[in-house]
TISERO-422934 format. One record per residue: x, y, z of N, C-alpha, C in turn. Coordinates in steps of 0.1 Angstrom, whole numbers, padded with zeros to 4 digits, always signed. Layout:
XYZXYZXYZ ...
This chain:
+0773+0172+0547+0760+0178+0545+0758+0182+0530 +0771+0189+0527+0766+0193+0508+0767+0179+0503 +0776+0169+0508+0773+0156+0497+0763+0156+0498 +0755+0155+0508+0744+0149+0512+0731+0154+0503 +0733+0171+0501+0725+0178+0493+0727+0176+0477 +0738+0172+0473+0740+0172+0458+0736+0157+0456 +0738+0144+0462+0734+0136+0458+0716+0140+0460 +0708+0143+0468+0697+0144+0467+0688+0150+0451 +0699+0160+0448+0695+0168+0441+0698+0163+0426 +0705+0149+0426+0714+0144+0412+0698+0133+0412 +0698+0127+0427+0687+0116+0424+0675+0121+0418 +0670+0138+0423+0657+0139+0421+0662+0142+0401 +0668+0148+0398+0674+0150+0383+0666+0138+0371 +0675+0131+0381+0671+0118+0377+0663+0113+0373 +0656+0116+0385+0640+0107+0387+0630+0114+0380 +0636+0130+0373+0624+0136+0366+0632+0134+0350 +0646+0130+0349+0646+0124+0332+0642+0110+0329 +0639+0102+0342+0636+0089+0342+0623+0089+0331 +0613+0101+0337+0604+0100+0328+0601+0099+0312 +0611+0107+0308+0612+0110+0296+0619+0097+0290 +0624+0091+0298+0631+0074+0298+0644+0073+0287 +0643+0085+0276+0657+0085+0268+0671+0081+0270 +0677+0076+0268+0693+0071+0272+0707+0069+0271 +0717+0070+0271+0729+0069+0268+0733+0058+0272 +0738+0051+0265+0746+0035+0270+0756+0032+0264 +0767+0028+0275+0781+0024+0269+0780+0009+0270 +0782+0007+0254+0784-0006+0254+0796-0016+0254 +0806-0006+0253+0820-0009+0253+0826+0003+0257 +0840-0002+0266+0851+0006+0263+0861+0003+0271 +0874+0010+0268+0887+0003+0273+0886+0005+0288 +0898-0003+0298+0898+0003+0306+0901+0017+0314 +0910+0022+0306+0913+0032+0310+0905+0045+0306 +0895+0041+0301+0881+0050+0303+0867+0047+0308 +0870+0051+0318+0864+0050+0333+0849+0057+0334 +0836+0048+0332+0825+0057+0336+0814+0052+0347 +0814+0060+0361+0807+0053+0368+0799+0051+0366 +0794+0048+0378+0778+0040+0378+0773+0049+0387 +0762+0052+0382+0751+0064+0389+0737+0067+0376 +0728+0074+0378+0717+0079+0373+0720+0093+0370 +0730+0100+0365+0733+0116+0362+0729+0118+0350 +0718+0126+0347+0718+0127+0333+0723+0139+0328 +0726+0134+0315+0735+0138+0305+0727+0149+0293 +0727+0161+0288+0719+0166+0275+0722+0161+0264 +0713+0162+0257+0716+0158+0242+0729+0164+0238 +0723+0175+0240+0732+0186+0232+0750+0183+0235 +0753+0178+0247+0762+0178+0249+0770+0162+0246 +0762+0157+0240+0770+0143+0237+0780+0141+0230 +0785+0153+0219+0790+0155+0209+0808+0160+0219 +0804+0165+0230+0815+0171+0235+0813+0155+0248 +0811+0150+0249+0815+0137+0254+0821+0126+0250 +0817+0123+0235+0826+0119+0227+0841+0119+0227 +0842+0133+0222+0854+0149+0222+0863+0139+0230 +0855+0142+0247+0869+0137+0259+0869+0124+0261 +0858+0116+0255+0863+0099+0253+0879+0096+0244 +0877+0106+0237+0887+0105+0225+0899+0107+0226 +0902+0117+0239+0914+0121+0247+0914+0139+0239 +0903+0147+0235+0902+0155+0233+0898+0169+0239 +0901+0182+0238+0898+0190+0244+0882+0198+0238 +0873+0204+0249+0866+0207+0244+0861+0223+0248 +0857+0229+0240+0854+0245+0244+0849+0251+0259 +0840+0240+0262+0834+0241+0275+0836+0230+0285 +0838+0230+0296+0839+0219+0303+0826+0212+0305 +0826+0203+0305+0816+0191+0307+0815+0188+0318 +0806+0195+0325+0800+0192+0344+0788+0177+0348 +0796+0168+0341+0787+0157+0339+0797+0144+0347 +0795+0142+0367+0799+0136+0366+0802+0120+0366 +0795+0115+0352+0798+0098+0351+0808+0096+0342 +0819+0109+0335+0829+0103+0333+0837+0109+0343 +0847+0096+0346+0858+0103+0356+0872+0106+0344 +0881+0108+0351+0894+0115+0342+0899+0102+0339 +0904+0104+0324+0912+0095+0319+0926+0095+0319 +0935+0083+0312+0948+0086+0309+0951+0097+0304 +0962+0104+0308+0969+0108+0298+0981+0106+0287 +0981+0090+0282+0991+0087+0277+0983+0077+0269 +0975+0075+0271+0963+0065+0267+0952+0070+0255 +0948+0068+0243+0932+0073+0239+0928+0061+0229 +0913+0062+0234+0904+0048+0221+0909+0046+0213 +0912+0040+0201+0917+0036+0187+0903+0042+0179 +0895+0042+0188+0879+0044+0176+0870+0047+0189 +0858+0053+0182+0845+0059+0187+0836+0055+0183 +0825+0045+0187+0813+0046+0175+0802+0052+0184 +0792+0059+0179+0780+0065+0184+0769+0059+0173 +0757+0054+0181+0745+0045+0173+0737+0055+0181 +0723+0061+0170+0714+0069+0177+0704+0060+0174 +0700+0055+0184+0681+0047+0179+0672+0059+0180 +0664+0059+0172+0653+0064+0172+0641+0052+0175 +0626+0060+0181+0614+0054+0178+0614+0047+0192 +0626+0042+0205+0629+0038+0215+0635+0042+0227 +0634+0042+0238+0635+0051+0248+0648+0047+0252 +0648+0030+0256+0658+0028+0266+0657+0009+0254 +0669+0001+0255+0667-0009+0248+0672-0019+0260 +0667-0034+0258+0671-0047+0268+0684-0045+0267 +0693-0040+0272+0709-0045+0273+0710-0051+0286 +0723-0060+0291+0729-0065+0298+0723-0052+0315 +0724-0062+0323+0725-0050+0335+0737-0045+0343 +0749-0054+0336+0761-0046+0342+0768-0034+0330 +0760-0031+0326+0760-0021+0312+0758-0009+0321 +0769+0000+0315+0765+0016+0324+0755+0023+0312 +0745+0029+0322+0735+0037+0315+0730+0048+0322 +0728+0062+0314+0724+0069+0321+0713+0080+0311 +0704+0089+0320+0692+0094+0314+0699+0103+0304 +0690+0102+0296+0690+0117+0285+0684+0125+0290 +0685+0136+0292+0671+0149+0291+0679+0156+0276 +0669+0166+0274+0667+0173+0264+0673+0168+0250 +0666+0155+0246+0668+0149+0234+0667+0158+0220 +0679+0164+0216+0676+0176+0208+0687+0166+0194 +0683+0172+0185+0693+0167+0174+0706+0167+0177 +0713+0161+0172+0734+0162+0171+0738+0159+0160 +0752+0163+0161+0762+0154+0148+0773+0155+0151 +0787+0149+0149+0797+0145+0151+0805+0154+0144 +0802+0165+0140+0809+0173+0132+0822+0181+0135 +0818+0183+0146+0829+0190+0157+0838+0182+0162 +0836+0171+0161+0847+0158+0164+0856+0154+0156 +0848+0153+0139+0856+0147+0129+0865+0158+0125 +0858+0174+0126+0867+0179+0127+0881+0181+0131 +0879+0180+0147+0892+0176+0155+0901+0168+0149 +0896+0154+0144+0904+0143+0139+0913+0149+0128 +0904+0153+0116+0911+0160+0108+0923+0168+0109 +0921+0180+0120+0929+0189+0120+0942+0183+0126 +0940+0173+0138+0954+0169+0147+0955+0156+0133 +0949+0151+0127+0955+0138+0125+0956+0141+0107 +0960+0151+0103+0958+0158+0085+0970+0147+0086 +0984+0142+0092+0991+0138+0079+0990+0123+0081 +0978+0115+0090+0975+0103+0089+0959+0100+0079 +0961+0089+0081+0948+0086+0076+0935+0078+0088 +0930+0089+0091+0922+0081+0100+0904+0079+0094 +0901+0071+0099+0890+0066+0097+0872+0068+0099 +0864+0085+0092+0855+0090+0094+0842+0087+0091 +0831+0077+0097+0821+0075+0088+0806+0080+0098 +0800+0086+0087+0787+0093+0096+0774+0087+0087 +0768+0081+0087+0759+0079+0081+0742+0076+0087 +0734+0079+0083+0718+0078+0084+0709+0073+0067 +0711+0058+0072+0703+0052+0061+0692+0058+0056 +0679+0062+0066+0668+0064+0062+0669+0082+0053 +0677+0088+0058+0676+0097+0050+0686+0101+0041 +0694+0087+0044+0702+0087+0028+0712+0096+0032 +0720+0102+0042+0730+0110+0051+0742+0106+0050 +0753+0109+0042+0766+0101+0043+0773+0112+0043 +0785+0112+0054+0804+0120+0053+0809+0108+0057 +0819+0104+0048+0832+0098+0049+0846+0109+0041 +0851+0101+0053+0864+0111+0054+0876+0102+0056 +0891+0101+0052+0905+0097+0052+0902+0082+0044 +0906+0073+0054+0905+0062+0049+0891+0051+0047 +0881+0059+0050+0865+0051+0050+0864+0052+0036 +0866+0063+0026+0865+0056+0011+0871+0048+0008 +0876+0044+0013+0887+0029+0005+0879+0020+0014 +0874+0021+0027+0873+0004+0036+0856+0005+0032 +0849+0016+0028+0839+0014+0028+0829+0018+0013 +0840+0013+0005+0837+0017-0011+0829+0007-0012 +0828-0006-0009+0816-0016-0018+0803-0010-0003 +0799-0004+0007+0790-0005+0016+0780+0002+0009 +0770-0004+0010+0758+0000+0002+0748+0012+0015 +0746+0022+0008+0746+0034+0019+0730+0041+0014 +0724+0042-0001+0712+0044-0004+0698+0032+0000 +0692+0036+0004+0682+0032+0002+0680+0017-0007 +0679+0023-0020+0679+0013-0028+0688+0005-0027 +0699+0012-0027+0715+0000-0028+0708-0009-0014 +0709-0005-0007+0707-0016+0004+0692-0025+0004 +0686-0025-0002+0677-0033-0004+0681-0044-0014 +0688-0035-0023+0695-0046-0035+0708-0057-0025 +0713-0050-0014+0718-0062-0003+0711-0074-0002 +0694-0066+0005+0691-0078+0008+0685-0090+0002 +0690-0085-0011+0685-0097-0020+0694-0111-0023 +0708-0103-0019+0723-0111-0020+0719-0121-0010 +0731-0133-0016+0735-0140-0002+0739-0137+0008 +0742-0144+0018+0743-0134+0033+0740-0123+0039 +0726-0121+0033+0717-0106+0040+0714-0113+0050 +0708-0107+0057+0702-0109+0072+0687-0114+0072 +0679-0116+0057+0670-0120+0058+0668-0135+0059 +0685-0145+0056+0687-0155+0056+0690-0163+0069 +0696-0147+0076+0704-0153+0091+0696-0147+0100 +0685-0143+0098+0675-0138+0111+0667-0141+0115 +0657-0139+0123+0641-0149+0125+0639-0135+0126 +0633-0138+0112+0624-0122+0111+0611-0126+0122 +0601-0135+0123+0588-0135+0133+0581-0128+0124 +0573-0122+0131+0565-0115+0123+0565-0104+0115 +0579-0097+0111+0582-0091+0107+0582-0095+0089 +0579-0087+0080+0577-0091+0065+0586-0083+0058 +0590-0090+0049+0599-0089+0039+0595-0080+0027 +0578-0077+0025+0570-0072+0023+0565-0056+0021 +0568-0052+0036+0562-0044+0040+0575-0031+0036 +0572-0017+0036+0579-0011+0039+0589-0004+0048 +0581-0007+0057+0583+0000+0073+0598-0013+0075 +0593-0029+0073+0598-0039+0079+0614-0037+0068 +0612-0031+0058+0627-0033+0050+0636-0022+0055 +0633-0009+0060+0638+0000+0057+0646-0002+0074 +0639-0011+0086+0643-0013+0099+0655-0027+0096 +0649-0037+0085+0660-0049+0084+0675-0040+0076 +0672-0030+0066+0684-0025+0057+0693-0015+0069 +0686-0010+0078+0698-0005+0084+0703-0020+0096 +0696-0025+0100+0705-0038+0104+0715-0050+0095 +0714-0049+0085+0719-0048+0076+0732-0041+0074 +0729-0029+0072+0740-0019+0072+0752-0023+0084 +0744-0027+0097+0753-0028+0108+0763-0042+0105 +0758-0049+0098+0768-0065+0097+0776-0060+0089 +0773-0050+0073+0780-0051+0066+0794-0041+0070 +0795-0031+0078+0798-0023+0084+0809-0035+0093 +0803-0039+0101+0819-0053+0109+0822-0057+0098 +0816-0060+0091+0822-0073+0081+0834-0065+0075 +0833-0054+0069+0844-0044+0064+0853-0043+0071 +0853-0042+0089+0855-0037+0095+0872-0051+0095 +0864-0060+0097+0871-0075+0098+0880-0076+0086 +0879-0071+0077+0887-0069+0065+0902-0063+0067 +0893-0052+0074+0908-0038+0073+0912-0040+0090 +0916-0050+0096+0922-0051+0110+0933-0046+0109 +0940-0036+0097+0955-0029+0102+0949-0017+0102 +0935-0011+0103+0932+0003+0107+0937+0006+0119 +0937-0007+0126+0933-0004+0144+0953-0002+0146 +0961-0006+0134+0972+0002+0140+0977+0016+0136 +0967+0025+0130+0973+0037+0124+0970+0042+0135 +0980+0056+0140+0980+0063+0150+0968+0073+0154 +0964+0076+0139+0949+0084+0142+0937+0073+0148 +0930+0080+0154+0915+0075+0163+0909+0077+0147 +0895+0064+0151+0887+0069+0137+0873+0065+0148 +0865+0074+0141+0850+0078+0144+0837+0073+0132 +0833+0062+0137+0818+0061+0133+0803+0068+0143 +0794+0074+0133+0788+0080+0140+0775+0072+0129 +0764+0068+0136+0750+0059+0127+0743+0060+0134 +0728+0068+0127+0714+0069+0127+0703+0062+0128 +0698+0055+0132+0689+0046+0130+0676+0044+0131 +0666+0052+0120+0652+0050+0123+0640+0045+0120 +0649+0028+0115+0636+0020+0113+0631+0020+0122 +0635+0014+0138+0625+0013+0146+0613+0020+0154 +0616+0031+0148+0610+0044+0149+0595+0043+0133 +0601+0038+0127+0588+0036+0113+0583+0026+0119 +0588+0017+0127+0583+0001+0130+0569+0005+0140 +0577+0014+0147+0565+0022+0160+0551+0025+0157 +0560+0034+0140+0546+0044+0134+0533+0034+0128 +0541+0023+0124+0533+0016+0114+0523+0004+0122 +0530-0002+0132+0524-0008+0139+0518-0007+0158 +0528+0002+0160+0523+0007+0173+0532-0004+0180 +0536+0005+0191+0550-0003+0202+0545-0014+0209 +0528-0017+0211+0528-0030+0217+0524-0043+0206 +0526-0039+0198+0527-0053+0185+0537-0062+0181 +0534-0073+0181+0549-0084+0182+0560-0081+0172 +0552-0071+0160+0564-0067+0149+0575-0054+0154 +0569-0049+0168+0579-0037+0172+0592-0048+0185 +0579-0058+0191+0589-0066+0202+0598-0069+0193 +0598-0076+0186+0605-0088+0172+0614-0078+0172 +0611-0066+0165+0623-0057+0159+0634-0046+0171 +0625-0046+0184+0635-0045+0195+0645-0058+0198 +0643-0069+0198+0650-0081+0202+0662-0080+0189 +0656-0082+0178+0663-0081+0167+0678-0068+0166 +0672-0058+0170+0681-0049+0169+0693-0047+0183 +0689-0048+0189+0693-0052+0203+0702-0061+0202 +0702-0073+0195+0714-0083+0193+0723-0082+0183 +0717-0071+0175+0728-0064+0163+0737-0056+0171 +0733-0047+0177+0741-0039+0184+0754-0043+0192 +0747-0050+0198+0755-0058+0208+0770-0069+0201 +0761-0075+0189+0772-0080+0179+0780-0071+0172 +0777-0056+0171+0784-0049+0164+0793-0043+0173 +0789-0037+0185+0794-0035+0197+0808-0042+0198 +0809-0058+0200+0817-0069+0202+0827-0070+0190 +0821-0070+0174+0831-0068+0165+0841-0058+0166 +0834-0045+0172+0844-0033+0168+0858-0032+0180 +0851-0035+0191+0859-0036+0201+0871-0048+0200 +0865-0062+0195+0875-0074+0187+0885-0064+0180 +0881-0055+0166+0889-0050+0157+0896-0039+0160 +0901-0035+0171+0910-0023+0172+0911-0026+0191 +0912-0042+0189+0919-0046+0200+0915-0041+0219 +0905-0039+0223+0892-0033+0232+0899-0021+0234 +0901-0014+0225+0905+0000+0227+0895+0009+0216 +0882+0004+0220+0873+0012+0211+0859+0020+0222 +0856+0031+0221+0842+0030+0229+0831+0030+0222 +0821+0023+0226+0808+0020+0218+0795+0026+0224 +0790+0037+0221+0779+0042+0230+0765+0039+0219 +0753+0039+0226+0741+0038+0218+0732+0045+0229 +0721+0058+0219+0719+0071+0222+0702+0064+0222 +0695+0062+0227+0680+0057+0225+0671+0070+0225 +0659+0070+0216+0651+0088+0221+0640+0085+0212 +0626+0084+0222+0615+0082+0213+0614+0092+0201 +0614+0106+0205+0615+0115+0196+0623+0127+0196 +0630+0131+0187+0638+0145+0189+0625+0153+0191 +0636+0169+0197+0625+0179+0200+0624+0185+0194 +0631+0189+0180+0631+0194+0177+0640+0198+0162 +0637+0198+0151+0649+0193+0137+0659+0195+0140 +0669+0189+0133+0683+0188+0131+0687+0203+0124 +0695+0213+0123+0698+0227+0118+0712+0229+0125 +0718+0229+0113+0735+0231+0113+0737+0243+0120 +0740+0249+0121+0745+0262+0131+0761+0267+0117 +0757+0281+0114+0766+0287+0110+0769+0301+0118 +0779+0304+0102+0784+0320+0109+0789+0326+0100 +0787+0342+0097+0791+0348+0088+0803+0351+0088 +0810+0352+0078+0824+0357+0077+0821+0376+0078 +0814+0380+0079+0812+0395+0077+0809+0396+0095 +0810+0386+0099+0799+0388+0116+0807+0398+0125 +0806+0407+0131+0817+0419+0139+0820+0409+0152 +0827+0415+0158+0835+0406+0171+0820+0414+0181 +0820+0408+0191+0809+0416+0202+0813+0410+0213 +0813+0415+0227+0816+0415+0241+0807+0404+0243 +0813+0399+0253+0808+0386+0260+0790+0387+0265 +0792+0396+0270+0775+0399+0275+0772+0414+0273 +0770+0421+0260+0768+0431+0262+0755+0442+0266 +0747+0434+0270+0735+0439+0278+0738+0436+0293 +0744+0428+0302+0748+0432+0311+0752+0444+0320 +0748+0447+0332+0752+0459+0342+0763+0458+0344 +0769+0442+0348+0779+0443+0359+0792+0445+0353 +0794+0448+0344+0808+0455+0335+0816+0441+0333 +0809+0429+0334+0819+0420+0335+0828+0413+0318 +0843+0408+0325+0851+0407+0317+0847+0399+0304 +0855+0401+0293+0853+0393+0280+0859+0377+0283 +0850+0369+0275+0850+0354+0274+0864+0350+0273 +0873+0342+0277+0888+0338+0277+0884+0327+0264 +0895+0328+0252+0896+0317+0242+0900+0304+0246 +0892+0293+0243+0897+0279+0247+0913+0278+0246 +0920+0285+0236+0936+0281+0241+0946+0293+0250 +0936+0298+0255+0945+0312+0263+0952+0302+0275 +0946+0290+0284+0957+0287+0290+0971+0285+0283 +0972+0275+0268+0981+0268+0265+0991+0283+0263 +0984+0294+0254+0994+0306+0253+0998+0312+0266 +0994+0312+0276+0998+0316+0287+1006+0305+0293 +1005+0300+0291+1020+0287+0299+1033+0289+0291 +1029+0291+0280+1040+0290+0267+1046+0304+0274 +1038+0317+0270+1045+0330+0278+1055+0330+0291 +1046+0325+0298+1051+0323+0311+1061+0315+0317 +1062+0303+0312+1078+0295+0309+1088+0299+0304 +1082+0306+0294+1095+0314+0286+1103+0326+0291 +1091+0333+0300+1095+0345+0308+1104+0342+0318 +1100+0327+0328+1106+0322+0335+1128+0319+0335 +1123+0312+0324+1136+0308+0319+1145+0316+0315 +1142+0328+0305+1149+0341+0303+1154+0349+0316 +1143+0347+0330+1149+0358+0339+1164+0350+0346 +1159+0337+0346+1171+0328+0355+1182+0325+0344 +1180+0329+0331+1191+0329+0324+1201+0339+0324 +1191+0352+0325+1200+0364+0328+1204+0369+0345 +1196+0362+0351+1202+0359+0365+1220+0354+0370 +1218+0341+0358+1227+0331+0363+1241+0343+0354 +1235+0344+0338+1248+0353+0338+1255+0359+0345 +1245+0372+0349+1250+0383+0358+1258+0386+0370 +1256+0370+0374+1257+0364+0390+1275+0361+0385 +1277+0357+0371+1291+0348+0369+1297+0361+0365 +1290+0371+0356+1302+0379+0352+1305+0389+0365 +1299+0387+0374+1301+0398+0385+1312+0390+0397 +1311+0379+0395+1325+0377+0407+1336+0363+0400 +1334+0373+0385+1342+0365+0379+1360+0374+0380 +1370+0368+0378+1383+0368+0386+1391+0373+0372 +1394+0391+0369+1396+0394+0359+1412+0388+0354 +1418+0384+0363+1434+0381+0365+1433+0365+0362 +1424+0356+0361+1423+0345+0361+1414+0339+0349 +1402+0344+0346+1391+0338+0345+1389+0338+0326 +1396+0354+0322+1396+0361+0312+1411+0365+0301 +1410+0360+0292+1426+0362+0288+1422+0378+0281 +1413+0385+0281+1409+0392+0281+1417+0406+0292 +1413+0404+0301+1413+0408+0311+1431+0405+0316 +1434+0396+0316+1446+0389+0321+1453+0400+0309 +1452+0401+0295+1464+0407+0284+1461+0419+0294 +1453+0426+0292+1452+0442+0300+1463+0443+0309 +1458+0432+0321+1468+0434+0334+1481+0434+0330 +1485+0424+0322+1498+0424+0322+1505+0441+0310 +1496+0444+0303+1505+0458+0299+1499+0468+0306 +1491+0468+0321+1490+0479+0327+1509+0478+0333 +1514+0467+0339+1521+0462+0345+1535+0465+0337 +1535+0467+0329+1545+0471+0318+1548+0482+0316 +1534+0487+0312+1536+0503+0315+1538+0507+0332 
């Protein structure tokens, strides 16, 4: 009967983020990261701590979301990439592709992740790249300045791409998209950005054996200007869905090729955020304050994300110390003063003397 009620209550979830049509889609990932198939939707907000446990990482709050099931513990991705479309709800992918609703399309960033990386993986070099073409947005971190020093990341620089050989204005069927227009360069330069991004990628194939995980995180909102400029039912937004759709999917396939399908590839689709992107800080001056201090019910202060790990540590150690002083106590007490101890034995023999 409660299955019975929770599935009801996951479908109707569903059926009311359906509307909103936003998405999460895994385009890749190893096996031993396991995500069912169901309609659960997922928050924005919390993508960043979904990531986290793709990665084999711990995260401050548990994640009550369930289309990931538990992973290895012996096992984690080589790499992470997160692609956010903008201007698009949901994109044509494959149908045996797991997908599930967004609600509350709110801004993110990967920040809390790369930090992770950083902190467990300081004496490797692992591989950090976050970027958003359109607004010119770049952190790279360890080894991405070295693999990703010729990648053209401004605006301009990447226009000056597409003027090179091997841009994508050579290898694409633009349709009715123009070479011209503004809206049409700024949606080809970040597709663009995506080839030249594998292509680097294809270069440095001994990334995929350094022991640190590396994290790309990329923004994407030509298709979102393509929208503004022409409106979603015009062949230059179909063209530039089809178009980007098969980048993805090629970029998807490269990354997973280069770090040997031990990579996961998600792509975040959302007509519109709800609301701006704003970093979240904190004072160093800030006082400590109780968990709920307007509350009645007197209830306890918030437990720190590593109070289990310090409490196992205590409590093993407690363990081991009592059964150590156990085991002594147990030996010196029916230990055989006449036998056991030369100690004991010299005594006896000059009690015996005297």
């Amino acid at each position: 009967m409660n299955r019975t009620i929770m599935n009801t209550v996951f479908a109707l979830i569903a059926l009311l983020s359906g509307v909103l049509g936003d998405s999460l889609t895994i385009l890749r990932s190893p096996p031993y990261v396991t995500f069912r198939d169901g309609q659960w939707p997922i928050s924005g907000e919390k993508i960043p701590d979904l990531v986290a446990l793709t990665m084999g990482f711990s995260v401050r709050e548990d994640l009550d979301w369930p289309g990931l099931a538990a992973g290895s513990l012996f096992q984690r991705p080589r790499a992470n990439a997160l692609i956010v479309v903008r201007g698009m709800d949901s994109l044509d992918f494959p149908k045996n592709i797991s997908s599930y609703p967004l609600e509350n399309p709110v801004p993110f960033t990967l920040d809390s992740v790369a930090n992770t990386v950083h902190t467990l993986f300081a004496d490797s070099t692992p591989v950090v790249l976050q970027l958003a073409p359109s607004e010119e947005r770049l952190y790279m971190m360890g080894m991405a300045n070295t693999v990703f020093e010729d990648l053209p990341v401004t605006l301009q620089q990447i226009r000056g791409r597409l003027s090179q050989d091997g841009s994508v204005l050579t290898s694409l069927p633009l349709s009715s998209l123009s070479r011209n227009n503004e809206a049409d360069l700024l949606f080809l330069s970040e597709v663009q950005v995506l080839y030249d991004i594998s292509t680097l990628l294809q270069k440095h194939k001994h990334l995929a054996k350094d022991p640190a995980p590396d994290l790309y995180s990329l923004e994407l909102a030509g298709l979102e200007e393509i929208a503004r400029r022409y409106g979603t039912d015009s062949p230059q937004f179909a063209d530039a869905t089809r178009i980007l759709t098969s980048a993805l999917q090629k970029f998807a396939d490269d990354v997973s090729s280069v770090y040997g399908n031990n990579a996961v590839v998600e792509v975040v689709t959302v007509k519109t955020f709800e609301a701006p992107l704003t970093r979240k800080s904190r004072s160093i001056l800030e006082s400590k304050q109780i968990s709920n201090p307007g509350s009645p019910y007197n209830l306890a202060y918030k437990y720190n994300f590593e109070y289990a790990v310090i409490f196992n540590i205590i409590l093993w150690m407690m363990i081991v110390l009592a059964l150590a002083v156990i085991a002594v106590s147990y030996n010196l007490w029916n230990m055989d003063p006449g036998y056991d101890s030369i100690i004991y034995r010299m005594t006896n023999q000059k009690i015996r003397m005297d």
